[in-house]
C-alpha positions in Angstrom: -41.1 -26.4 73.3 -42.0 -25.9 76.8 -44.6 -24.5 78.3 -43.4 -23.4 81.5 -42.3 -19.9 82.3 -38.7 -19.4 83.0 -39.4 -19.3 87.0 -41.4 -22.4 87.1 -38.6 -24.3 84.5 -36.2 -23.0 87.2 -37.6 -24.4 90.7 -38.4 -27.8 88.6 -34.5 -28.0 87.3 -33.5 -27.2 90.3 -35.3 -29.5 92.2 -33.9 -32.5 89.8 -31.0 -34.7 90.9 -27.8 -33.1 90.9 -29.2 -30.0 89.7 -29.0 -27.8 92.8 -25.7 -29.1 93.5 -24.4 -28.5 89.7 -25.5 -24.9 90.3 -24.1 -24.1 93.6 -20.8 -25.6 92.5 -21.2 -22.9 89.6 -22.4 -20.3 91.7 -19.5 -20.7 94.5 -16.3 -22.1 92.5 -16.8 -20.5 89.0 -18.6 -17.1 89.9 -21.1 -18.4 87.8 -24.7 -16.2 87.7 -27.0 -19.4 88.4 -29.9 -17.7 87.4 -28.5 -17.3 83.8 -27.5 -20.8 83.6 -31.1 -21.7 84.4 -32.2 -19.1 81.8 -29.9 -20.6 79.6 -31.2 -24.3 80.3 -34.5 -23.3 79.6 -33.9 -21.5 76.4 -32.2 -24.5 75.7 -35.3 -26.8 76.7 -36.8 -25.0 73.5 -34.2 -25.3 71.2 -33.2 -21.8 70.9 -29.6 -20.9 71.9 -27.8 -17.7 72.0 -24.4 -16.4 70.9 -21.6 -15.9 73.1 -22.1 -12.0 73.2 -25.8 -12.3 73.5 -25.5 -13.9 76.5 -22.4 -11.9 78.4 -24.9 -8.7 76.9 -27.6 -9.8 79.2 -24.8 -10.5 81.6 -23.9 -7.3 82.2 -27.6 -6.1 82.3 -28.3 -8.1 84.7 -25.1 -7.7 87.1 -26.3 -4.8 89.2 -29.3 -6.4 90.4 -27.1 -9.3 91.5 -24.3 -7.4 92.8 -26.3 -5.3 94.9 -29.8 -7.2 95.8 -29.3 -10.8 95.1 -25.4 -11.0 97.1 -25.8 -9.4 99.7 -28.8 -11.0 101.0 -27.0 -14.6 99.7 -24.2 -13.1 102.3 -26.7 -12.6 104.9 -28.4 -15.5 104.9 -25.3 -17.6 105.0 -24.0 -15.6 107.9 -27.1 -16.0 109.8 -27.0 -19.7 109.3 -23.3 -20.0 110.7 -25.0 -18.4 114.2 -27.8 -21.7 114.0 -27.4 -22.1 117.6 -29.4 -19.1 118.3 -33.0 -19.2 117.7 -33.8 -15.4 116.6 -31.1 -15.7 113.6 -32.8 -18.9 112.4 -36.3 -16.6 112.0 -34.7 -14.1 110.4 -32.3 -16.6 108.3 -35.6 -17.5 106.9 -36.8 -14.4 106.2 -33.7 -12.9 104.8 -34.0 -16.2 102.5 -37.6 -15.9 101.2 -36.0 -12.2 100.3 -33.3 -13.9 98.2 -35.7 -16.2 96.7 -37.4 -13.2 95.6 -35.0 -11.7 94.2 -34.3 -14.0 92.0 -37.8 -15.1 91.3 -37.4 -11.1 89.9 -34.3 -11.7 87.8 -36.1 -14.7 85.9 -39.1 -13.1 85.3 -36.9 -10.0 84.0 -34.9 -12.9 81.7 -38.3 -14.6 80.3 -39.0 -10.6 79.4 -35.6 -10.0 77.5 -35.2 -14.0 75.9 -39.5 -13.6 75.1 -38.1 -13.5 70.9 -34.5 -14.0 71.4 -32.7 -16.9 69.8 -32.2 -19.1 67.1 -33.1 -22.3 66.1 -30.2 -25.0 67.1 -30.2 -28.7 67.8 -27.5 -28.4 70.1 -29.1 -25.4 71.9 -29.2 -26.8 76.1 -25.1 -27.6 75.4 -24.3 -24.5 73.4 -26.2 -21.9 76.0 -24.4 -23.6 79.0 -20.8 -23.7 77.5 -21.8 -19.7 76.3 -22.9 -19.1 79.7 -20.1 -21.0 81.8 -17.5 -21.7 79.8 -14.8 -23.7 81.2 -16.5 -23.9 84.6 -19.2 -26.2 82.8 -17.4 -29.6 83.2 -19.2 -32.2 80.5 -20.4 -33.9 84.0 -22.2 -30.6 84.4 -23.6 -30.9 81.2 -25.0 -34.2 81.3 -26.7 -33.6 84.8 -28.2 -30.5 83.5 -29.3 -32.4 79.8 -30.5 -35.4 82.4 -32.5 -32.7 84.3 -34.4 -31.2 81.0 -35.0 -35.3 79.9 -36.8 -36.0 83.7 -38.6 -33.1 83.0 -39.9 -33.9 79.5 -40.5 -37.4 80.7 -42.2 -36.3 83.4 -45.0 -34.5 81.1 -43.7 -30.6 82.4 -41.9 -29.8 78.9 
């Protein structure tokens, strides 16, 4: 069982090899909501897993904070850094960042909230919450990055 909030599980995931790239590859070839496959990693970590439904449920809840916060200011930011050669649109690349970061930082929080009791009891649970969550876009590679990320962290002493 870990100890770490969702957000904090997140940023150290994410900061594990492959990770990051893992997710982006979710987030820009499968449509993937990375912040629910981080969710459902961390869930995971504790060896509670979700159903199928349960998690395209909190899916749906949480689409509308993505589609209208969390995209567009991914949009922005990508924009602004296609215009790098101009010094103003690097500042406000930044800022327009730290805003996206936010607003994620708000969707995990909102997650840890809704998966607080949520769950059962698997020892499959990392593998069965990704494949729930992704489904064919999570390529066995995928998994085992993701299942390598949770093992540095446990080794690590942060699980």
């Amino acid at each position: 069982m870990t100890d770490l909030s969702l957000p904090e599980f997140a940023k150290s995931l994410y900061a594990r090899f492959g990770v990051r790239e893992a997710c982006l590859y979710l987030q820009d070839e499968a449509g993937c909501d990375v912040v629910l496959v981080l969710a459902g990693a961390w869930l995971g970590a504790q060896g509670r897993r979700l159903a199928p439904l349960e998690w395209r449920a909190l899916e749906q809840e949480a689409a509308p904070w993505r589609e209208v916060v969390v995209e567009p200011l991914r949009s922005v930011r990508r924009h602004l850094k296609e215009q790098s050669g101009e010094p103003a649109a690097g500042d406000l690349r930044e800022r327009v960042q730290q805003a996206e970061i936010q607003a994620e930082l708000h969707s995990l929080q909102w997650l840890e909230a809704r998966l607080a009791e949520a769950g059962k009891a698997e020892d499959n649970a990392l593998c069965r919450n990704l494949e729930a969550i992704v489904g064919a876009g999570m390529s066995a590679v995928m998994q085992r990055v993701f299942r390598a990320g949770v093992e540095d962290l446990r080794r690590s002493g942060l699980l």
